[in-house]
C-alpha positions in Angstrom: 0.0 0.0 0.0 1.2 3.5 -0.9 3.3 5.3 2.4 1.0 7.5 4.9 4.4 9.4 5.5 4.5 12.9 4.4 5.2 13.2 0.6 4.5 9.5 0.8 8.2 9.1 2.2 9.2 5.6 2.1 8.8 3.7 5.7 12.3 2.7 5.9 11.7 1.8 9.9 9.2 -0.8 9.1 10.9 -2.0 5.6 12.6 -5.8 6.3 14.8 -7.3 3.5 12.0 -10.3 3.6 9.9 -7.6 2.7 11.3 -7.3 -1.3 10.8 -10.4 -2.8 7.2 -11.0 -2.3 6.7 -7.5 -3.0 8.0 -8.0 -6.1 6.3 -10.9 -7.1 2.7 -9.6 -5.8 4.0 -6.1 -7.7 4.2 -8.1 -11.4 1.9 -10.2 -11.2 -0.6 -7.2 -10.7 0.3 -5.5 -13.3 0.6 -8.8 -15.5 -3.4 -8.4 -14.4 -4.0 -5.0 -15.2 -2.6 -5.6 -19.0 -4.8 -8.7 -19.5 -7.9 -6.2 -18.1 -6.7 -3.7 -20.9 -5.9 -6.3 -23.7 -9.1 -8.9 -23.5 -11.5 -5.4 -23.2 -13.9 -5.6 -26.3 -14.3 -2.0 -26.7 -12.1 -0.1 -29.1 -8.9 1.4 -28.0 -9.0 4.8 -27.0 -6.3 7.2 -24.8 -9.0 6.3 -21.3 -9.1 2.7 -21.6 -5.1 1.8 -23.0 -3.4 4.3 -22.2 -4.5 5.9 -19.4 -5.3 2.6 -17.8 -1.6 1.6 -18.8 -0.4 4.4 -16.8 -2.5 3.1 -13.9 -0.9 -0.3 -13.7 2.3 -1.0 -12.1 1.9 0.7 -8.8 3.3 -1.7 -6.4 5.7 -2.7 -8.5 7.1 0.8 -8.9 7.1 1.4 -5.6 8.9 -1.4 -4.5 11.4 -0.7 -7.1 12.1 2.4 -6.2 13.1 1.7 -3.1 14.9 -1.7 -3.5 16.8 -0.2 -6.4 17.9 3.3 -4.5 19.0 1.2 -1.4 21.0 -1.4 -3.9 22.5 1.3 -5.2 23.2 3.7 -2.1 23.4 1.0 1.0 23.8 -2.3 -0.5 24.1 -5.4 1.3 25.1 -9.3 0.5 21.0 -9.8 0.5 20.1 -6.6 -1.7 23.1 -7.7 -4.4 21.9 -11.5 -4.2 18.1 -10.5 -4.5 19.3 -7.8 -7.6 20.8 -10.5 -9.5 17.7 -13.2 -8.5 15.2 -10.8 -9.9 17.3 -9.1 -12.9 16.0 -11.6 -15.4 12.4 -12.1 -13.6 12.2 -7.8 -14.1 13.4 -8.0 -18.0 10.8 -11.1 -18.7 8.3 -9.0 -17.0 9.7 -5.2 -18.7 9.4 -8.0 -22.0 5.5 -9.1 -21.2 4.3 -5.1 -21.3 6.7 -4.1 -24.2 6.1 -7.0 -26.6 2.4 -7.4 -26.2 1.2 -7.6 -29.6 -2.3 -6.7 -28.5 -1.4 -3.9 -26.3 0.8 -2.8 -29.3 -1.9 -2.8 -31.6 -4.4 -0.9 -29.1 -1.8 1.8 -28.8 -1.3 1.8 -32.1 -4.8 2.0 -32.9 -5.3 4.9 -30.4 -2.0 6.4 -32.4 -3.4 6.2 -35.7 -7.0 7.4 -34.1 -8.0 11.0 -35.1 -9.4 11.6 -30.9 -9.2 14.8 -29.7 -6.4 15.0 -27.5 -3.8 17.7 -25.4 -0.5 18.1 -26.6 0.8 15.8 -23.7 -1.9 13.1 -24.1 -0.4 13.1 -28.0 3.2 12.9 -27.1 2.9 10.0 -24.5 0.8 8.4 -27.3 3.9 8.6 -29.1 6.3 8.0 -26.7 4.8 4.5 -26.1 4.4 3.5 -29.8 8.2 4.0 -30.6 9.5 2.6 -27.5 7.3 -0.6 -28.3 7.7 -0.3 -31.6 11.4 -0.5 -31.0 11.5 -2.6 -28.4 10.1 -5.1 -30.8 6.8 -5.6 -30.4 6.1 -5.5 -34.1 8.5 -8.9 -34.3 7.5 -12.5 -35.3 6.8 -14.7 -32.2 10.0 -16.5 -33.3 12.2 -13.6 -33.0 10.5 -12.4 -30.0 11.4 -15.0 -28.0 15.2 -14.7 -28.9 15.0 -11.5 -27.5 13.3 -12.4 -24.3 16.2 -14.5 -24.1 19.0 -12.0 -24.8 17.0 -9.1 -22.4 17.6 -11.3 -19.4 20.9 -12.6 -20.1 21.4 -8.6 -20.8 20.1 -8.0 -17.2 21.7 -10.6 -15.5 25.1 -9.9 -16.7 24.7 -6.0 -16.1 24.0 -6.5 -12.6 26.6 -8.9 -11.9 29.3 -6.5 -13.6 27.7 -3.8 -11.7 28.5 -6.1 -8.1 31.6 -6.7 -9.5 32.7 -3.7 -9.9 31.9 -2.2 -6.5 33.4 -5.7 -4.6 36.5 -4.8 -6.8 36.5 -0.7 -6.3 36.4 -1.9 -2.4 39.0 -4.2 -2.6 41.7 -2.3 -4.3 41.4 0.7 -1.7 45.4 1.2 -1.3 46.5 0.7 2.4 48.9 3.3 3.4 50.8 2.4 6.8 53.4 5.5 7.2 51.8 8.6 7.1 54.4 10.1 5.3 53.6 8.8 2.1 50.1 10.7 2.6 52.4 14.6 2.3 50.6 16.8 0.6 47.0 15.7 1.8 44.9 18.4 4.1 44.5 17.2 7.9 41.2 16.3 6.9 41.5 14.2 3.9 44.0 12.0 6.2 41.5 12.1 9.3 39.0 10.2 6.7 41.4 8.1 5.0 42.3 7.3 9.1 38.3 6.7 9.6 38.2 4.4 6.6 41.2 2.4 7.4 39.4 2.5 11.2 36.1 1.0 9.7 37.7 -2.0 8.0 39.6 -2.9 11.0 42.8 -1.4 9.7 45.9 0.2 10.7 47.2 3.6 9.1 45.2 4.7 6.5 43.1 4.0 3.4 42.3 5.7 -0.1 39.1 5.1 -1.4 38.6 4.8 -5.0 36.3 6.6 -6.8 34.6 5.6 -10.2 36.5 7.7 -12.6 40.8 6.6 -13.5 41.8 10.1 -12.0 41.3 10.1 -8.1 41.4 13.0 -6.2 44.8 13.1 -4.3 46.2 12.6 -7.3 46.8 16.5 -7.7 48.2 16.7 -3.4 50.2 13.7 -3.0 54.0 14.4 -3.0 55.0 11.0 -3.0 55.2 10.2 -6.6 55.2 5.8 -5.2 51.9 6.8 -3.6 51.0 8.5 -6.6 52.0 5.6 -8.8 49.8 3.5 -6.2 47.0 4.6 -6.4 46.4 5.3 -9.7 47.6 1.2 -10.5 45.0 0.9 -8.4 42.7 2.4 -10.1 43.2 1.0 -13.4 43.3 -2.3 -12.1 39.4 -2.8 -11.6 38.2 -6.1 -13.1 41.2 -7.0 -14.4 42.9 -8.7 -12.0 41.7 -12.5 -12.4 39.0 -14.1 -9.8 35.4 -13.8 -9.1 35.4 -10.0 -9.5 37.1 -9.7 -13.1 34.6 -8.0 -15.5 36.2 -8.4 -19.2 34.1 -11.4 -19.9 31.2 -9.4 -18.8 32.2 -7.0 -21.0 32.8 -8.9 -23.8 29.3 -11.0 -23.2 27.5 -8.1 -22.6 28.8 -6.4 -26.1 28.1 -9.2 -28.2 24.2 -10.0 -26.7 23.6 -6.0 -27.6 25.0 -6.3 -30.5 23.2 -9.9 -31.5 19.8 -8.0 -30.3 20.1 -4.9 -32.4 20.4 -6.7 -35.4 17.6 -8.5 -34.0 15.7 -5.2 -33.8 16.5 -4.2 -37.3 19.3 -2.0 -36.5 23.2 -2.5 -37.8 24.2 -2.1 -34.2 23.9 -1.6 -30.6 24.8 2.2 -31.3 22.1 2.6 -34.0 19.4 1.1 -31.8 19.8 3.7 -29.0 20.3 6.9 -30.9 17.5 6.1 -32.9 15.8 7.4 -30.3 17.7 10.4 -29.0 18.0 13.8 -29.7 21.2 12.9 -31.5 18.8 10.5 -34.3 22.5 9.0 -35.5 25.9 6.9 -34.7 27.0 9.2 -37.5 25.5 12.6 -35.6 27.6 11.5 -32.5 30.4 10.8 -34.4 30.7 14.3 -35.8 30.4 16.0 -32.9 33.2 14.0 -31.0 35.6 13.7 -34.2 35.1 17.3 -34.6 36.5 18.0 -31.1 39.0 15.3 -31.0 41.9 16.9 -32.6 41.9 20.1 -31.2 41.8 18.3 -27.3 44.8 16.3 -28.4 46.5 18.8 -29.8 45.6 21.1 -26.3 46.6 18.2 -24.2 49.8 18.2 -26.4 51.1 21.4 -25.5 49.8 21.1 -22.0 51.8 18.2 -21.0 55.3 19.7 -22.8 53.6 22.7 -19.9 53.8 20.5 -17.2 56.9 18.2 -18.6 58.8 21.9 -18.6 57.9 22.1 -14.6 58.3 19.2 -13.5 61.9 18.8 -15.1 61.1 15.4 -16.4 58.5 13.0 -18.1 55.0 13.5 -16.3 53.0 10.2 -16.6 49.2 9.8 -15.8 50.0 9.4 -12.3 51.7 12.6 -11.8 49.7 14.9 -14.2 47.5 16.2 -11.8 50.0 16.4 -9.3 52.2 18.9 -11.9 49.0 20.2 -13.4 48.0 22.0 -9.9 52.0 23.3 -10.0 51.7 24.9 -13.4 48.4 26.5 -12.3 49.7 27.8 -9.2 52.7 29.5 -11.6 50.5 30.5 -14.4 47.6 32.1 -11.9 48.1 31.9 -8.7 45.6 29.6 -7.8 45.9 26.2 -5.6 42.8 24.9 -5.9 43.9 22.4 -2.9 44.4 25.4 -0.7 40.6 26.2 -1.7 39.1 23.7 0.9 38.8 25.7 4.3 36.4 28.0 2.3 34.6 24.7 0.9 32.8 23.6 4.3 30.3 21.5 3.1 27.2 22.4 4.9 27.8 26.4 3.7 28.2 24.9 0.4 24.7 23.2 0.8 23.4 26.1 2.6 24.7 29.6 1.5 25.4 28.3 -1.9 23.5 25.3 -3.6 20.0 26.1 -1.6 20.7 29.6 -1.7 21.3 29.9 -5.2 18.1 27.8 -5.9 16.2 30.1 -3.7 17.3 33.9 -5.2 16.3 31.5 -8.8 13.3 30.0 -8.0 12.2 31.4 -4.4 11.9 27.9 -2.8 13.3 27.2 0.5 14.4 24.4 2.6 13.9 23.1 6.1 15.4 19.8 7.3 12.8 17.1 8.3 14.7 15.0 11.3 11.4 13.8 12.0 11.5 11.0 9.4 13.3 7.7 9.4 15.8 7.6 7.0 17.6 4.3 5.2 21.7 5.6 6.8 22.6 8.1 9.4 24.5 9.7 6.7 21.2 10.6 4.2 19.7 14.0 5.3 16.2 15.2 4.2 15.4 18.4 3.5 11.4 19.8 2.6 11.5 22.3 -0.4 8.6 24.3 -0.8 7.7 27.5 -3.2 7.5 31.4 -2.1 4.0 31.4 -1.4 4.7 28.0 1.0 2.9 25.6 -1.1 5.0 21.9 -1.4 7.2 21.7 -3.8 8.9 18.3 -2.6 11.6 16.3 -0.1 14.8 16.3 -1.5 17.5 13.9 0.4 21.3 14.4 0.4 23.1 11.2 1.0 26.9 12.6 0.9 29.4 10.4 2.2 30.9 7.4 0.7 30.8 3.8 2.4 31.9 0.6 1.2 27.8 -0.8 0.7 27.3 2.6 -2.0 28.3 2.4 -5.4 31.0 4.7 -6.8 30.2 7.9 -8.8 27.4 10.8 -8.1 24.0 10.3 -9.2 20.2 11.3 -8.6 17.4 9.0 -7.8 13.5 9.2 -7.0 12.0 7.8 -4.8 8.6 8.9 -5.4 7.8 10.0 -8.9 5.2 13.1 -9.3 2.6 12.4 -11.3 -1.1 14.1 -11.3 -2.9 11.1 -12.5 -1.9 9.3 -9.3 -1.9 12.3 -7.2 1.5 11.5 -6.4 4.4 13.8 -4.7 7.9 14.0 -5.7 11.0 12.3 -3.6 14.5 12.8 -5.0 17.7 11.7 -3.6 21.1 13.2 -4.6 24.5 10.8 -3.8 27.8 12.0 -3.7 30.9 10.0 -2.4 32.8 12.3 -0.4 35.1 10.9 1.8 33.5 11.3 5.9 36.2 12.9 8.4 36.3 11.8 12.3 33.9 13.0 14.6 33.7 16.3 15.1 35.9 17.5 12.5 34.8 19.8 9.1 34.1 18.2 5.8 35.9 20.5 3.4 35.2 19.9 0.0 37.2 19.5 -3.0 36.8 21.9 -5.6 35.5 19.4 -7.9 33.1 18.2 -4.9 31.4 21.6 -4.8 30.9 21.9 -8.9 29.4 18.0 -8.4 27.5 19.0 -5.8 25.7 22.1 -7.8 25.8 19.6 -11.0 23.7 16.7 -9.3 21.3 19.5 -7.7 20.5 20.3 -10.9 19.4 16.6 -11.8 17.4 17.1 -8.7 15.6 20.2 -9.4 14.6 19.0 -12.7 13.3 16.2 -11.0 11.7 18.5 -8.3 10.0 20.7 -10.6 8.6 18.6 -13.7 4.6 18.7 -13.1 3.0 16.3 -15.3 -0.2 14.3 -15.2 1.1 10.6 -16.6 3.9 8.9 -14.5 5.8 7.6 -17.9 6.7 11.8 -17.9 7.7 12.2 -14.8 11.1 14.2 -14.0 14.1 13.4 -15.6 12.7 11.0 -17.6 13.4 12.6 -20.8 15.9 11.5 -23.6 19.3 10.5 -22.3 21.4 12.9 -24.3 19.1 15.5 -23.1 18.9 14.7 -19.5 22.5 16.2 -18.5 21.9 19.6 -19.8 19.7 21.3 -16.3 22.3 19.9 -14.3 25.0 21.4 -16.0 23.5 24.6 -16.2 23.3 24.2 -12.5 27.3 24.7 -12.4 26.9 27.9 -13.5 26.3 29.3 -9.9 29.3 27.8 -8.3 31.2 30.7 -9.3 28.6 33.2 -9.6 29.5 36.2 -7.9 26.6 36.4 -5.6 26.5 33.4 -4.9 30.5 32.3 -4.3 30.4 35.3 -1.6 27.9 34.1 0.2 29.5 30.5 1.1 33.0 30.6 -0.1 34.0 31.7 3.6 36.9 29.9 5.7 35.7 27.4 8.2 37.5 28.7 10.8 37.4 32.1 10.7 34.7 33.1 8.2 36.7 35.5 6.0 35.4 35.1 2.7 37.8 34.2 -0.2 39.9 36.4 -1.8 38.5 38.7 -5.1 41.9 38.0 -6.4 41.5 34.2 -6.1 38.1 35.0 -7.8 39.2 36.3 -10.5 42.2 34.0 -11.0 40.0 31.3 -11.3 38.2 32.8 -14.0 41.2 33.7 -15.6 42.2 29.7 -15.6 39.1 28.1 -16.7 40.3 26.9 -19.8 43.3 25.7 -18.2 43.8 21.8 -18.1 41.0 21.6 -20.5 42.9 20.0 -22.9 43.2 17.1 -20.8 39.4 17.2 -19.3 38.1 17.2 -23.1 40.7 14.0 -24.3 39.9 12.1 -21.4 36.2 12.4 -21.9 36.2 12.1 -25.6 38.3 8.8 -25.1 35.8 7.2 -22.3 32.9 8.5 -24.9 34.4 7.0 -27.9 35.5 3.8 -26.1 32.0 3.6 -26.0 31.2 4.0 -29.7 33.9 1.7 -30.6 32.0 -1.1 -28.6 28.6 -0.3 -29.0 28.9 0.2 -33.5 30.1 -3.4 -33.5 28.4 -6.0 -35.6 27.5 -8.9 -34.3 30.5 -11.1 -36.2 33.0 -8.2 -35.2 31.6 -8.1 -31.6 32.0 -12.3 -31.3 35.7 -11.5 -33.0 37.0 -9.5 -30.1 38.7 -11.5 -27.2 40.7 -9.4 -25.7 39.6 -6.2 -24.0 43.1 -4.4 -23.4 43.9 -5.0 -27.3 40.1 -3.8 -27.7 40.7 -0.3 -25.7 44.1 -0.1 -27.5 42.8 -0.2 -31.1 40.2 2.0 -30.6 41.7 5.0 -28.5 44.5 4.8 -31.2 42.0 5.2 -34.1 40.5 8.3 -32.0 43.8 10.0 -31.6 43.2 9.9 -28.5 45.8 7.1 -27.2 47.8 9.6 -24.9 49.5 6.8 -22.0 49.6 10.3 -20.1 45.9 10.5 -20.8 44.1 7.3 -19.8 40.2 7.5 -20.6 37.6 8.8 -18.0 36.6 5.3 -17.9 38.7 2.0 -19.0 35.9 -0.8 -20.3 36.9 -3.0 -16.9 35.4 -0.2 -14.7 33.2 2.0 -17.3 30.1 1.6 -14.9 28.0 3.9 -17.4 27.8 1.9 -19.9 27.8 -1.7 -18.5 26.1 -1.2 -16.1 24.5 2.1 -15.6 22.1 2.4 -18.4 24.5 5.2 -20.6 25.4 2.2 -23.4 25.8 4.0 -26.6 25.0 6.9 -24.6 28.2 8.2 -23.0 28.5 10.7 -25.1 25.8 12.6 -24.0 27.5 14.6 -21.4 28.8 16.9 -24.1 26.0 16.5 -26.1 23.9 18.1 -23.5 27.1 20.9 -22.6 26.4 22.3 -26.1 22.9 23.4 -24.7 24.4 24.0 -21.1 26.7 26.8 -23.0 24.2 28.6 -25.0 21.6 28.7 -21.7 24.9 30.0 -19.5 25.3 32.8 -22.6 21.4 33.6 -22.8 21.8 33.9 -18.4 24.6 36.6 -18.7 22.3 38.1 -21.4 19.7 38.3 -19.3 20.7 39.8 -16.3 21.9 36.3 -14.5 20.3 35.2 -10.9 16.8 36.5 -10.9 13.5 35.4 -10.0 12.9 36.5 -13.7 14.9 34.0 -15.1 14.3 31.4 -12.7 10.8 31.9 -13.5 11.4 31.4 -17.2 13.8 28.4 -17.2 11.5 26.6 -14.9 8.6 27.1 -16.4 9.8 26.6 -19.8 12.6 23.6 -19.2 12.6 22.4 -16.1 9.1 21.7 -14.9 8.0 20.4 -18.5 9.9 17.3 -17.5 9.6 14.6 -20.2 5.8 15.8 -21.0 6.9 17.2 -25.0 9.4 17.4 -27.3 13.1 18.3 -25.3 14.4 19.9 -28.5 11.2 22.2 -28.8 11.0 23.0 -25.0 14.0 23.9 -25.9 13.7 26.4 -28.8 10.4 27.7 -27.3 12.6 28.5 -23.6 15.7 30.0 -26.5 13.7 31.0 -29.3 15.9 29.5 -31.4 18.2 26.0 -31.9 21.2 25.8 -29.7 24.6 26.9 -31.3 28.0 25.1 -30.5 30.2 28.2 -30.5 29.5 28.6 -26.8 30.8 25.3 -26.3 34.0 25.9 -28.5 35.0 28.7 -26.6 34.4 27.9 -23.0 36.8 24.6 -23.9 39.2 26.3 -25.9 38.3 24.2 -28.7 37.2 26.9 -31.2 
């Protein structure tokens, strides 16, 4: 039954693990109900009595999944990651049963093809069903559907268990350090949490947690260049080390069943398949954009790492680039963005400058609900309402990393808005920062604070969509669309107004230097060389894999080899310059639902850039312009066209140049 909490809050207290399975199976086989009710009705189709009744369905099951899956993800345990791969194929036979109805597909189509009178978001989730069933395959012989029942679960399974993997592995490879010594150049309290995290394993010394991405934060603070060295092998050693947590066969499984089921589909390739449905419409579109950047990032990178060669006196591998990198900015500008931290508190971050920035753009405001039961300690909840006090949401910030969350920074919902339901909206926001001892400040990382703003911007997107069918709900809009309010949400990091209000040291609450300000300005194209290649190669890695045919998929055995090839035919195989993400540990894309689909980040940044340019047109933080970007982007959600929200918020089609100039590319 739905929660009696407020916002219909999930009743963690009273949640058991014994709880999940049953509610799974009840939660299917209801809905299995609900479509039979829909597809034995005698009456023609029409929007009331398919799709609106399809929207209906479900409702256990999605709430049972949005919990399971959010604490799988955030607080996993040996019973949530045996249950996730236990129900993996079980959810794709049943995700199968809805999408490859043939007579559910032919009411929808029938409602599609129907001249009733219907509003503009009645007609697009019409449409949005018909091409997602359409190609999922529900137009398919019975022959061929049941191959691709067959390759969905095996899909499933095999994502989850690389997914397990990975985080087992990411634990595992956490580099011990027993002298202190060889932790020089790390604040007091990065060391105080790599002490705490050492404590909570039962260890002496210290440990570094990984993160998801190859480069880890000390990277840029360590002076030992054998620590260095360290942890970066680390790194790049996930799922390639041999035993039950080596992921290359995954990979290679996982790439050839895609690639078996696109063909399947009608497609030439995995790649195909997904953009087909994007904003992008292309392999080919996607391969413009990133082949058009390419050689200018190389080329950038090029004469960045002579820069930091020059400094250092020496060769500068990967391990030491961020290390030299932070030299060469503190030469060039002035700027140690390490020294940064005592005016990166966290909770004035959260305060003064994430929450305040949302309120001078949108007038909501925030006050902290203790009063519910939350799934960790560690995960905060926060009410948001609007300026006249009417709800807006909970929002919950789950901040610190622990061995049971999975790496990276991510948004999640917990309860989906939707008026047809009369449902409220949940969202969660994770981060992975690493938790001091008791008592002491958690000062963030200058990357930390733009991730923070970034995955705010997920959640205010997800916050603000008001639609009436729950398929539209929030983020749930195309994939290479989906990054772009978040990385608007950067933006205000460094706004003026809104950096004064929390940039202020911990200690003694003098604000930070104008100098430093505008030094930082002055070096935001610096490094970006590096930042573009590395992200390029991670998205392209992902092309490579996901344009294979199924004979040239089943032809590759090796991964390394794999990687090699393809970074090399980029121009992008730079040892100094290791991808993002190497396949073994690319979590996006084998596991986390970006396959063919990475390279939206910058998809998305060339509409992040022209919004940034039409805010410093327009005044920058007002209620004006909060006003309008909500109304015209963010609350929309997935209820019409992104592209033409879009052009009706810009009046016009994005342009790259933005793009080009903020990363030096132009």
């Amino acid at each position: 039954m739905p929660s009696l909490l407020p916002y219909a809050f999930p009743p963690f207290a009273d949640i058991r693990d014994e709880h999940f399975e049953p509610a799974f199976e009840l939660g299917m086989a209801a809905q299995l109900e609900e479509l039979a009710a829909i597809t034995d009705m005698a009456e023609p189709a029409t929007f009331a009595n398919t799709l609106e009744a399809l929207e209906r369905s479900g409702q256990t099951l999605s709430r049972v999944s949005h919990v399971f899956f959010h604490l799988s993800s955030s607080h996993s345990s040996d019973f949530t990651n045996e249950l996730e791969e236990k129900l993996a194929p079980k959810l794709a036979e049943h995700h199968d049963a809805i999408m490859l109805d043939h007579a559910l597909y032919a009411r929808i189509t029938a409602v599609h093809e129907s001249d009733e009178p219907l509003t503009d978001e009645q007609r697009y989730l019409v449409e949005r069903w018909h091409v997602e069933m359409t190609q999922a395959g529900a137009g398919l012989d019975e022959t061929a559907k049941t191959r691709l029942r067959e390759l969905n679960q095996k899909i499933s399974t095999l994502t989850t268990r690389f997914e397990k993997a990975l985080l087992a592995d990411t634990n595992d490879l956490a580099v011990h350090i027993e002298d202190a010594s060889d932790l020089d150049g790390l604040s007091a309290g990065e060391i105080s949490a790599a002490a705490e995290a050492a404590k909570s394993r039962g260890l002496e010394g210290y440990l570094l947690t990984l993160i998801l991405p190859t480069g880890q934060p000390a990277l840029s603070d360590l002076t030992s260049p054998e620590t260095r060295a360290r942890l970066l092998e680390a790194s790049r050693a996930r799922g390639i080390r041999g035993g039950e947590h080596d992921t290359r066969e995954l990979v290679l499984q996982i790439v050839r069943l895609r690639a078996e089921r696109a063909v399947l589909l009608g497609f030439e390739n995995h790649a195909a398949a997904v953009t087909s449905d994007e904003t992008a419409g292309s392999p080919a579109a996607v391969a413009d954009m990133l082949t058009r950047l390419a050689p200018a990032a190389a080329r950038n990178a090029q004469a960045e790492h002579a820069a930091l060669e020059r400094q250092a006196g020496g060769e500068v591998g990967a391990a030491d680039w961020a290390y030299w990198t932070e030299k060469e900015r503190q030469e060039r500008y002035n700027v140690d963005t390490a020294a940064l931290r005592p005016w990166f508190e966290a909770e004035r971050v959260l305060q003064d400058g994430v929450f305040y920035a949302a309120t001078r753009l949108y007038g909501i405001t925030f006050h902290e609900r203790r009063d519910l039961a939350n799934y960790h300690p560690d995960a905060r909840i926060f009410e948001v309402k609007n300026e006249d006090a009417s709800p807006v949401g909970l929002y919950v910030l789950d901040l610190y990393t622990r061995d049971s969350k999975r790496g990276g920074a991510w948004m999640n919902s917990l309860v989906s808005q939707n008026s047809l339901l009369g449902q409220p909206v949940v969202v969660t926001n994770n981060l992975n920062v690493p938790k001091p001892a008791e008592g002491e400040p958690t000062l963030l990382t200058f990357d930390e604070v733009s991730t923070l703003f970034h995955e705010f911007g997920h959640a205010l997107h997800g916050m603000f969509a008001r639609v009436t069918y729950p398929k539209l709900a929030g983020t749930n809009v195309y994939r290479d669309f989906v990054e772009y309010p978040s990385q608007v949400n950067e933006m205000w990091m460094l706004w003026p107004e809104v950096l004064d209000n929390y940039a202020k040291h911990y200690e003694t609450g003098e604000p930070i230097d104008a100098g430093v300000v505008e030094r930082l300005h002055a070096s935001e194209q610096f490094n970006e060389g590096f930042s573009t290649s590395e992200y390029l190669a991670a998205a392209m890695l992902d092309q490579a894999w996901h344009t294979l045919s199924p004979e040239e998929a089943n032809a590759v055995t090796d991964v390394a080899e794999f990687e090699a090839t393809a970074l090399a035919a980029a121009g992008l195989d730079n040892p100094a310059i290791p991808p993002r993400y190497s396949s073994t540990y690319f979590a996006h894309i084998f596991a986390g639902g970006y396959d063919a689909g990475y390279y939206s980040y910058i998809w998305s940044e060339v509409l992040d850039a022209d919004t940034v340019a039409w805010f410093h047109e327009n005044s920058g933080l007002t209620r004006a312009n909060g006003e309008t970007f909500r109304r015209l982007v963010l609350g929309v959600g997935g209820s019409k066209d992104p592209l033409e929200a879009y052009r009706e918020f810009r009046g016009r089609d994005a342009v790259i140049e933005p793009l080009l100039e903020r990363r030096g590319l132009g």
